[in-house]
mmJSON file of the N, C-alpha and C atoms, coordinates in Angstrom:
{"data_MODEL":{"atom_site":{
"group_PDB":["ATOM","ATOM","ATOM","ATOM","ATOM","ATOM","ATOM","ATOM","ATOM","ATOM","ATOM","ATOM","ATOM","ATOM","ATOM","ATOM","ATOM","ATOM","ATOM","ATOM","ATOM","ATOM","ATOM","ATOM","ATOM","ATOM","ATOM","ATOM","ATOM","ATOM","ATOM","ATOM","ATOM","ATOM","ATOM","ATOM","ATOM","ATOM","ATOM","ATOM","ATOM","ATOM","ATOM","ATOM","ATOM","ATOM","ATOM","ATOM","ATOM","ATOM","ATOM","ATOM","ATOM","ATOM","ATOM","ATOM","ATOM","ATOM","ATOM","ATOM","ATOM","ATOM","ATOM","ATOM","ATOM","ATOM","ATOM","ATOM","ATOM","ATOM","ATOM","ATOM","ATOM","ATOM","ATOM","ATOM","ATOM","ATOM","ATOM","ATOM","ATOM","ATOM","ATOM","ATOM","ATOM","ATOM","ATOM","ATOM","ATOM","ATOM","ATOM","ATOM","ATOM","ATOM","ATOM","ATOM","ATOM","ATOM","ATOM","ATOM","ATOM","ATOM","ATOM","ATOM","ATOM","ATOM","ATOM","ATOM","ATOM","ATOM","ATOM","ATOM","ATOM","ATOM","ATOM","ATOM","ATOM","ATOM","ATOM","ATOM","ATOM","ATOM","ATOM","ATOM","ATOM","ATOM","ATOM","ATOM","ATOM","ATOM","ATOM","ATOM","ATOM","ATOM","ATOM","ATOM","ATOM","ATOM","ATOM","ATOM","ATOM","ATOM","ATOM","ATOM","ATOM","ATOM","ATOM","ATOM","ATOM","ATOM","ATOM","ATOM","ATOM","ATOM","ATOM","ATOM","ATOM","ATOM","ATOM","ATOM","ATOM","ATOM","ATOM","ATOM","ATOM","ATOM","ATOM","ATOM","ATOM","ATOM","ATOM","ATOM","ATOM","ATOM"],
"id":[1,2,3,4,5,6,7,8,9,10,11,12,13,14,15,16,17,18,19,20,21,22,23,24,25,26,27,28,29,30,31,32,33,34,35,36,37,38,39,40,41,42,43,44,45,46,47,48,49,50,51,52,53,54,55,56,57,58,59,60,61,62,63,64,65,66,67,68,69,70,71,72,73,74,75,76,77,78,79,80,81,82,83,84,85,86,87,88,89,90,91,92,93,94,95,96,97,98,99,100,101,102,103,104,105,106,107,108,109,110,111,112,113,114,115,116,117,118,119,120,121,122,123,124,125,126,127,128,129,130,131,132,133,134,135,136,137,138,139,140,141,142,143,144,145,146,147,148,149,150,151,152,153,154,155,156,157,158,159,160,161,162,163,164,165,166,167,168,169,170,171,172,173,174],
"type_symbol":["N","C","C","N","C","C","N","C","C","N","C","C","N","C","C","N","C","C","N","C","C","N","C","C","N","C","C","N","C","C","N","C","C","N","C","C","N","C","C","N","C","C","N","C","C","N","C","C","N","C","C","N","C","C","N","C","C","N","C","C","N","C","C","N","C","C","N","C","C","N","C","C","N","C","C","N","C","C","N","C","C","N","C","C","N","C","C","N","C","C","N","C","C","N","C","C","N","C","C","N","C","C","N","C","C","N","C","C","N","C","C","N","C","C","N","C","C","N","C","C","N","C","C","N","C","C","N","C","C","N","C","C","N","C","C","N","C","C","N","C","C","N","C","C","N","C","C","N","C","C","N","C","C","N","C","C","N","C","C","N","C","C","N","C","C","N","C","C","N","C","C","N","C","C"],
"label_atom_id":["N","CA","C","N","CA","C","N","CA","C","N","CA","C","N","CA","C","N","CA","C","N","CA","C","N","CA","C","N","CA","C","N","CA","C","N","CA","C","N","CA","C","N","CA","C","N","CA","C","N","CA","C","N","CA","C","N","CA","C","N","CA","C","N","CA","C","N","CA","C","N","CA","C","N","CA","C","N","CA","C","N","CA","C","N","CA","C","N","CA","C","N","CA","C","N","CA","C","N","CA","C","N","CA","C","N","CA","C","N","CA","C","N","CA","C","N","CA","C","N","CA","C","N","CA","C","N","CA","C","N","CA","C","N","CA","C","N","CA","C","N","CA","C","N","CA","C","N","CA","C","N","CA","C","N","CA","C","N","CA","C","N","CA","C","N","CA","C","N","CA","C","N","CA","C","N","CA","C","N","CA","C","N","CA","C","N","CA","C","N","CA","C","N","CA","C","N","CA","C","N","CA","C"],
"label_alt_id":[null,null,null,null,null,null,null,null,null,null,null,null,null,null,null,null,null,null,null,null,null,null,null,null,null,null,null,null,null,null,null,null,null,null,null,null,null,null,null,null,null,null,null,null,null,null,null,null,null,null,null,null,null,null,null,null,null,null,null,null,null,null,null,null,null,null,null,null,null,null,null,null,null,null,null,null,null,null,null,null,null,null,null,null,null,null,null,null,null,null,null,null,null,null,null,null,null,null,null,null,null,null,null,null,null,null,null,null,null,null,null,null,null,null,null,null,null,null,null,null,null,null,null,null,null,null,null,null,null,null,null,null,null,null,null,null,null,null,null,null,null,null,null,null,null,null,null,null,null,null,null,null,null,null,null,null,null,null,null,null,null,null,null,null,null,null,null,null,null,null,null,null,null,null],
"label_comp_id":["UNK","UNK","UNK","UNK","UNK","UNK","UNK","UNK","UNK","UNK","UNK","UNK","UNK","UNK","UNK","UNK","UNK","UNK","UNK","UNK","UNK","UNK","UNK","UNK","UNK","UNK","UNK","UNK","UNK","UNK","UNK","UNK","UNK","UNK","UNK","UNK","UNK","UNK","UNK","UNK","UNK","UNK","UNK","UNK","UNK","UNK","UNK","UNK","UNK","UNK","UNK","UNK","UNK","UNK","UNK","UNK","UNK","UNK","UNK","UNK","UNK","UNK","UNK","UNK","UNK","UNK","UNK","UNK","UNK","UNK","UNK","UNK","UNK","UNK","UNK","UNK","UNK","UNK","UNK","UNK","UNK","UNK","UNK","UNK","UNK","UNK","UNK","UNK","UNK","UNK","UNK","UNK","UNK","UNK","UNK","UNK","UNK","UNK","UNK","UNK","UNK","UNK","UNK","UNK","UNK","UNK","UNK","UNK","UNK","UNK","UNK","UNK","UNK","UNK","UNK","UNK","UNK","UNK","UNK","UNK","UNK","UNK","UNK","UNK","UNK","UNK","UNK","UNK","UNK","UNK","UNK","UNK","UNK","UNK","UNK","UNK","UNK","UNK","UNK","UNK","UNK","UNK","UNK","UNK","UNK","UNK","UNK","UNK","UNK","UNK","UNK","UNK","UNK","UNK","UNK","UNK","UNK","UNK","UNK","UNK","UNK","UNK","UNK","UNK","UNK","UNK","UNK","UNK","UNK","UNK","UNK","UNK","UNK","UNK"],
"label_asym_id":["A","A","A","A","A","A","A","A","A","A","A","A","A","A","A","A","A","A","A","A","A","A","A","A","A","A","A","A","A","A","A","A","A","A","A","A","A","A","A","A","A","A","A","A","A","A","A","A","A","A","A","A","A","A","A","A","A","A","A","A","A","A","A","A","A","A","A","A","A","A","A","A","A","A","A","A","A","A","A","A","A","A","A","A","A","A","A","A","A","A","A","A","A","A","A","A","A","A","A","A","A","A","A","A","A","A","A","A","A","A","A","A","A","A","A","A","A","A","A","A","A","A","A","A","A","A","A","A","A","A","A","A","A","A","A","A","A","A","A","A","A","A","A","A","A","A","A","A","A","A","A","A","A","A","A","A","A","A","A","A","A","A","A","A","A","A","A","A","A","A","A","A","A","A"],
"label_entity_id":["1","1","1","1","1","1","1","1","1","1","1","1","1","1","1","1","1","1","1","1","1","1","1","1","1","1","1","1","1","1","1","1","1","1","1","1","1","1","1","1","1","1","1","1","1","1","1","1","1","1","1","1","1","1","1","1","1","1","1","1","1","1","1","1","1","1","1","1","1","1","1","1","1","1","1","1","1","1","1","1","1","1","1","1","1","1","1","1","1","1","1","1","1","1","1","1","1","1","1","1","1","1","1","1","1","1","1","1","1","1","1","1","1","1","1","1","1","1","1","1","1","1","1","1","1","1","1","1","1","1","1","1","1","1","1","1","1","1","1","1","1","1","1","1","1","1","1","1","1","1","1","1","1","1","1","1","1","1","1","1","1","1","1","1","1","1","1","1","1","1","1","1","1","1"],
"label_seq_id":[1,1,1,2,2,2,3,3,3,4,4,4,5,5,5,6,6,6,7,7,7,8,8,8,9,9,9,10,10,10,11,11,11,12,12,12,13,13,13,14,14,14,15,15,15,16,16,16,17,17,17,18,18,18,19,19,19,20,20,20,21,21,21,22,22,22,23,23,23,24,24,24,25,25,25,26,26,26,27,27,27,28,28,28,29,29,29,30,30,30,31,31,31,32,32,32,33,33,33,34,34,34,35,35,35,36,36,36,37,37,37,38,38,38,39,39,39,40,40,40,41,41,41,42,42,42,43,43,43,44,44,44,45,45,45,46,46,46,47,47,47,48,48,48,49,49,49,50,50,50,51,51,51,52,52,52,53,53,53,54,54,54,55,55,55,56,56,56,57,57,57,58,58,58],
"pdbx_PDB_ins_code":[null,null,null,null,null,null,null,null,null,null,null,null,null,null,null,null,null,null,null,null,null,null,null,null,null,null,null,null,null,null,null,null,null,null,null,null,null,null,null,null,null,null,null,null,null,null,null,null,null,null,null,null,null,null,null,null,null,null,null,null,null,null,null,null,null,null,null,null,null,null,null,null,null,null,null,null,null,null,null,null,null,null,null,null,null,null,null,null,null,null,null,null,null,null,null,null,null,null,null,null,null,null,null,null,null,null,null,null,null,null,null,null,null,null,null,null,null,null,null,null,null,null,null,null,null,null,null,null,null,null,null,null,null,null,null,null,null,null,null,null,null,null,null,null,null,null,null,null,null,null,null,null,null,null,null,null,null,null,null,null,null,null,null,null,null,null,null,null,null,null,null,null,null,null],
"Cartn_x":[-13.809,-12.631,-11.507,-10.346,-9.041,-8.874,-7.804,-7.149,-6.038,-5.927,-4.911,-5.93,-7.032,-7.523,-8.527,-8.692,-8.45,-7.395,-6.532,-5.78,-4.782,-5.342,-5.138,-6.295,-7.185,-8.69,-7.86,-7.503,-6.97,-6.115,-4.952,-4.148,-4.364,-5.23,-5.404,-6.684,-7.219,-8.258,-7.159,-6.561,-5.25,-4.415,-3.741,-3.027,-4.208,-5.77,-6.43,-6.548,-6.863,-6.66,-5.886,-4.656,-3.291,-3.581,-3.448,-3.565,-4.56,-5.983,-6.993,-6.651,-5.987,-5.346,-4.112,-3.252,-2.598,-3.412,-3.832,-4.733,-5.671,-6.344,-7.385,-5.812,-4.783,-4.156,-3.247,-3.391,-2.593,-3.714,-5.034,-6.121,-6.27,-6.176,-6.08,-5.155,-3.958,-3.261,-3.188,-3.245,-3.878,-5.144,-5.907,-7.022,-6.487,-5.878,-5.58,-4.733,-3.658,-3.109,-3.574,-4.825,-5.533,-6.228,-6.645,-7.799,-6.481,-4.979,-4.168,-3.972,-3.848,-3.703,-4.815,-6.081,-7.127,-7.399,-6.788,-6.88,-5.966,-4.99,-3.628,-3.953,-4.897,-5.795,-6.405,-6.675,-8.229,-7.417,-6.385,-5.579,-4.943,-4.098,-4.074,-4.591,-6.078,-7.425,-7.784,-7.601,-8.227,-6.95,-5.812,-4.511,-4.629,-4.956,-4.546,-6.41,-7.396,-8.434,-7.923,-7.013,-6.876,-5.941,-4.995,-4.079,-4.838,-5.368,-6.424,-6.868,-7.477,-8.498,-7.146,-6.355,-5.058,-4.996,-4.274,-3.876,-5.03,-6.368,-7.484,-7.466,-7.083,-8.233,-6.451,-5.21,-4.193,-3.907],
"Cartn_y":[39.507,38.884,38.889,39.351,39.103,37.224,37.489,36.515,35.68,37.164,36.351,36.309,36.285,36.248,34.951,34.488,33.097,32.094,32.159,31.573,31.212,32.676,32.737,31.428,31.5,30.65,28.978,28.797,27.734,27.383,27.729,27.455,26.904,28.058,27.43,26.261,25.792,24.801,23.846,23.498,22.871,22.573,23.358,22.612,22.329,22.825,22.129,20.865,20.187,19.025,17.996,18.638,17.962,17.369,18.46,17.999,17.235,17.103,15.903,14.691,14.554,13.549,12.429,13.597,13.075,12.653,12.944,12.703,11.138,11.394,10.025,9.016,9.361,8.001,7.707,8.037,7.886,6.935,7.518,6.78,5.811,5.176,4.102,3.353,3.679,2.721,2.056,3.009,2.215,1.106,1.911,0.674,-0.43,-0.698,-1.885,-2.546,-2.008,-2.361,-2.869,-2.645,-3.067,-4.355,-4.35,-5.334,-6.68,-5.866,-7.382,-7.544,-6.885,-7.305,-8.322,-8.091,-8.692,-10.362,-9.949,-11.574,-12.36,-11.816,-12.445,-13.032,-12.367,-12.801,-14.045,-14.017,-14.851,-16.128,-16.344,-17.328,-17.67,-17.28,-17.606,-18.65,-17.958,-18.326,-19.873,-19.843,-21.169,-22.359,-21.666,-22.455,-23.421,-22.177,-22.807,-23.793,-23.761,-24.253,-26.121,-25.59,-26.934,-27.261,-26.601,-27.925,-28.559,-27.859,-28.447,-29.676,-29.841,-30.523,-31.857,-31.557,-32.291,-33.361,-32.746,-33.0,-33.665,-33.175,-34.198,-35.611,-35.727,-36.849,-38.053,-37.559,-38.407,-38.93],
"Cartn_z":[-4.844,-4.23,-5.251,-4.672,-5.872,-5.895,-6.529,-7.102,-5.644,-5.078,-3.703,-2.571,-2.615,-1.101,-1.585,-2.661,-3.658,-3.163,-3.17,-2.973,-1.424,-0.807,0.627,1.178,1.033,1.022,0.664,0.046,-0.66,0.224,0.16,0.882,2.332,2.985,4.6,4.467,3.458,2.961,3.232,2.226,1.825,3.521,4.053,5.581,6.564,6.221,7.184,6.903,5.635,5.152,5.97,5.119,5.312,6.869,8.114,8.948,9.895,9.228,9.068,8.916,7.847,7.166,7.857,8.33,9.302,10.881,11.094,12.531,12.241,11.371,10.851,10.449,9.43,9.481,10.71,11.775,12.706,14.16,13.516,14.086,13.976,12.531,11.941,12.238,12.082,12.77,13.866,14.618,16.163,16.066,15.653,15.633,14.746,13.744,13.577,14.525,15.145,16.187,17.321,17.876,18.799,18.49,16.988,16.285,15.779,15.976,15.585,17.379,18.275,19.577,19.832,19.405,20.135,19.597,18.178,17.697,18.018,18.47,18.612,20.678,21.025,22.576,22.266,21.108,20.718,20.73,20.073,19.64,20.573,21.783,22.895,23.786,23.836,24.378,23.693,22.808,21.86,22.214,22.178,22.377,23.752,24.827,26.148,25.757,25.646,25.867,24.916,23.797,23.055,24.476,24.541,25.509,26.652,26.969,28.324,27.694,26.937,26.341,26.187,25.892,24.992,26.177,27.941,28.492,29.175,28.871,30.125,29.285,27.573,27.11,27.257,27.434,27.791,28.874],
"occupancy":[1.0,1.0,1.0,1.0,1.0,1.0,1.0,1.0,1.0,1.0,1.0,1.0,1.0,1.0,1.0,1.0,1.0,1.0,1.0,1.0,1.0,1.0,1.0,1.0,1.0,1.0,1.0,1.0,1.0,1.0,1.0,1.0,1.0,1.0,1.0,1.0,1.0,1.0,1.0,1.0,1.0,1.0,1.0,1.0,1.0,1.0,1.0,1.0,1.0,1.0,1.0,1.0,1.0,1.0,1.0,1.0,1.0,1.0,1.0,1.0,1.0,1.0,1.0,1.0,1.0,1.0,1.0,1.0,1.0,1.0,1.0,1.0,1.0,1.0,1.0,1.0,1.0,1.0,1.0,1.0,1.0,1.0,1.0,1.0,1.0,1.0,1.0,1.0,1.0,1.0,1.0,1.0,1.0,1.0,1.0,1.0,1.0,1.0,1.0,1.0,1.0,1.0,1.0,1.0,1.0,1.0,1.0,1.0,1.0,1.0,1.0,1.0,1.0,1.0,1.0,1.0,1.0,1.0,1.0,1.0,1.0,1.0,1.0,1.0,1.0,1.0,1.0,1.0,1.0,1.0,1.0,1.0,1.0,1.0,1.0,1.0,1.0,1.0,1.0,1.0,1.0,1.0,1.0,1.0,1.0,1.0,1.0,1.0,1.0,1.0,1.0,1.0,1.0,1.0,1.0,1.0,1.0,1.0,1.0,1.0,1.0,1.0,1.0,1.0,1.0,1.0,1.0,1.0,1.0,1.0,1.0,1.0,1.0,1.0],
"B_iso_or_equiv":[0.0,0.0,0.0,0.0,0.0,0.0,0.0,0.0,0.0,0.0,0.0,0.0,0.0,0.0,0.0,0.0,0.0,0.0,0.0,0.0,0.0,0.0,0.0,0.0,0.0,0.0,0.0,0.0,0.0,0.0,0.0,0.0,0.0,0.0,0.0,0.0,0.0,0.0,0.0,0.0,0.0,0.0,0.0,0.0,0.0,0.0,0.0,0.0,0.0,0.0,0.0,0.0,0.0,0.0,0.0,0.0,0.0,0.0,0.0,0.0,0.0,0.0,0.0,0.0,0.0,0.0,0.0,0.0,0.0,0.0,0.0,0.0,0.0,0.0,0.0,0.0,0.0,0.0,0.0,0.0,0.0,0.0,0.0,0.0,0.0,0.0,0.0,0.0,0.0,0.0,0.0,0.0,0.0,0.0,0.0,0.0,0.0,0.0,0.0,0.0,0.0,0.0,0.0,0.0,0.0,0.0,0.0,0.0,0.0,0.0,0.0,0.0,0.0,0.0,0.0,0.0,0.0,0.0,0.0,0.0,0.0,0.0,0.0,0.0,0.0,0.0,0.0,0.0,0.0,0.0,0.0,0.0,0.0,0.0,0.0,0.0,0.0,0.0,0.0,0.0,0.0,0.0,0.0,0.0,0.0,0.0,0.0,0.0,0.0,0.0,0.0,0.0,0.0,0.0,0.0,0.0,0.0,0.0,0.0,0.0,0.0,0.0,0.0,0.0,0.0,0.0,0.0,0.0,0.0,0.0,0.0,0.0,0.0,0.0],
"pdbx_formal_charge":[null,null,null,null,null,null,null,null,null,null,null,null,null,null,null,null,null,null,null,null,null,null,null,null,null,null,null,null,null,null,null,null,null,null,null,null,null,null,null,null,null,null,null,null,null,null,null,null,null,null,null,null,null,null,null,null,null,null,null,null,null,null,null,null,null,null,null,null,null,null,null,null,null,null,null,null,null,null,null,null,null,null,null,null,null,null,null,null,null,null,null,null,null,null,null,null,null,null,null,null,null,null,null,null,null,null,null,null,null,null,null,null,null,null,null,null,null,null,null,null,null,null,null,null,null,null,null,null,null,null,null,null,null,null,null,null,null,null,null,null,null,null,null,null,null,null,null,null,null,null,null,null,null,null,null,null,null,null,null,null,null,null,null,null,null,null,null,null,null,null,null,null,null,null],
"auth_seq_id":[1,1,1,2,2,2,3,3,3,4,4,4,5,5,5,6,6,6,7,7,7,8,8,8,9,9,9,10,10,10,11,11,11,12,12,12,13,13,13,14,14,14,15,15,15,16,16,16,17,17,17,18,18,18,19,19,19,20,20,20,21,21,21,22,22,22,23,23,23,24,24,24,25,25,25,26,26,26,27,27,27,28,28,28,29,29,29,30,30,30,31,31,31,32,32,32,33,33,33,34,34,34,35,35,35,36,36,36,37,37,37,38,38,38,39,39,39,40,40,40,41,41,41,42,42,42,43,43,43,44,44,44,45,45,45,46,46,46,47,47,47,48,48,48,49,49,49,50,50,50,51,51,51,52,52,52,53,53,53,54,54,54,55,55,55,56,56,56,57,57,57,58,58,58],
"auth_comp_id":["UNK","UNK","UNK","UNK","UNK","UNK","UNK","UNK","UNK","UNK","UNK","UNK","UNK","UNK","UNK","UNK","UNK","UNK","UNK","UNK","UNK","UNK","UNK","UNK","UNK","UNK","UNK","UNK","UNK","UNK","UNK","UNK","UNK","UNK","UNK","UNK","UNK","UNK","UNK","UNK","UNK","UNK","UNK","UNK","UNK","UNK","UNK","UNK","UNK","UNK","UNK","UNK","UNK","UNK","UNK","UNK","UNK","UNK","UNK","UNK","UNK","UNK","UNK","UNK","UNK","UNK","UNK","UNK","UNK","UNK","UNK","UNK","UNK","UNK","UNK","UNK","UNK","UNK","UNK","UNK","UNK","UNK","UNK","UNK","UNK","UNK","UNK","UNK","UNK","UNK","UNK","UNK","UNK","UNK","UNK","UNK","UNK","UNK","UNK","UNK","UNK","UNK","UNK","UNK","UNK","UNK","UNK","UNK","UNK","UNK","UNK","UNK","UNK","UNK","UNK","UNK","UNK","UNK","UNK","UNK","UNK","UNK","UNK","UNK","UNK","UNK","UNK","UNK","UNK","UNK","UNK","UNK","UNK","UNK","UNK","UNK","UNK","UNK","UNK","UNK","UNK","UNK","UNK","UNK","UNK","UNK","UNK","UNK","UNK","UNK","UNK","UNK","UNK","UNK","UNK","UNK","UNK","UNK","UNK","UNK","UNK","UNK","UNK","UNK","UNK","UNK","UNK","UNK","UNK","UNK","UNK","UNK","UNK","UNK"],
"auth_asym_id":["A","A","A","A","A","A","A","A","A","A","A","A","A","A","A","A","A","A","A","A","A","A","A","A","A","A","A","A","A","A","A","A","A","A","A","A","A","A","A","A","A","A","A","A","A","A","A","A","A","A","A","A","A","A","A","A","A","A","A","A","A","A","A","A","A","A","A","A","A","A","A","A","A","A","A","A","A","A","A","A","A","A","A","A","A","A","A","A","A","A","A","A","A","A","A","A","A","A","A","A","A","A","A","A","A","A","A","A","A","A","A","A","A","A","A","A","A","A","A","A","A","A","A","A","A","A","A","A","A","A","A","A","A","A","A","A","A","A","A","A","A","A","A","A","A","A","A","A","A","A","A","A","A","A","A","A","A","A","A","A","A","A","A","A","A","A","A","A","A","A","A","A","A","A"],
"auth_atom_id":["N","CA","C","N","CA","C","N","CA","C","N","CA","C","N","CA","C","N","CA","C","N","CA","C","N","CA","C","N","CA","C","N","CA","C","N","CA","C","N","CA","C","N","CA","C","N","CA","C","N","CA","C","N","CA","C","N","CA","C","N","CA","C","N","CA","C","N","CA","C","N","CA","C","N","CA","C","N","CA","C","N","CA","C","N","CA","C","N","CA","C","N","CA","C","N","CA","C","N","CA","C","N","CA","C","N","CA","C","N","CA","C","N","CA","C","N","CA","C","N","CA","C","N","CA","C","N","CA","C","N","CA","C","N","CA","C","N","CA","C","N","CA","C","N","CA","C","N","CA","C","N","CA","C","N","CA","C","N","CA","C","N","CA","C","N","CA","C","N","CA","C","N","CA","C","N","CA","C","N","CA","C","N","CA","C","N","CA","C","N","CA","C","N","CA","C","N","CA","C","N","CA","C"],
"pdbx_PDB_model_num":[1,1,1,1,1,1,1,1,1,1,1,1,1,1,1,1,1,1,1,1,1,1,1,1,1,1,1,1,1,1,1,1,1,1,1,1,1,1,1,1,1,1,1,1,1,1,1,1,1,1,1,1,1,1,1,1,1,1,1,1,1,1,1,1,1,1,1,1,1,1,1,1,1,1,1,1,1,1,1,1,1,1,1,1,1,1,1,1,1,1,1,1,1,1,1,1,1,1,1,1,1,1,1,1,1,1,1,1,1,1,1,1,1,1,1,1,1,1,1,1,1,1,1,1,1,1,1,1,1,1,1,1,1,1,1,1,1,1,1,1,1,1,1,1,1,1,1,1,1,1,1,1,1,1,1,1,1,1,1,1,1,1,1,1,1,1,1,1,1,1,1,1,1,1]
}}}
């Protein structure tokens, strides 16, 4: 093998990467996005259950 079919090799190694990279951190973000949606449900949920509670024991 030369020296450029070395580096031809490399190179398309290299933008397959890159564009891995981009795909998984774009994955990631979402899923945290979903995992701050879902807690931000949770808290809701606990909220309306305290006021209930608030409003039966007054």
């Amino acid at each position: 093998m030369t020296l450029v079919e070395v580096l031809a090799v490399v190179v398309i190694l290299g933008l397959l990467a890159a564009t891995l990279a981009v795909g998984f951190s774009g994955a990631f973000g979402k899923g945290k996005h979903e995992l701050a949606k879902t807690g931000i449900g949770q808290i809701v949920g606990r909220l309306e259950v305290y006021y209930m509670d608030q409003s039966r024991l007054a």
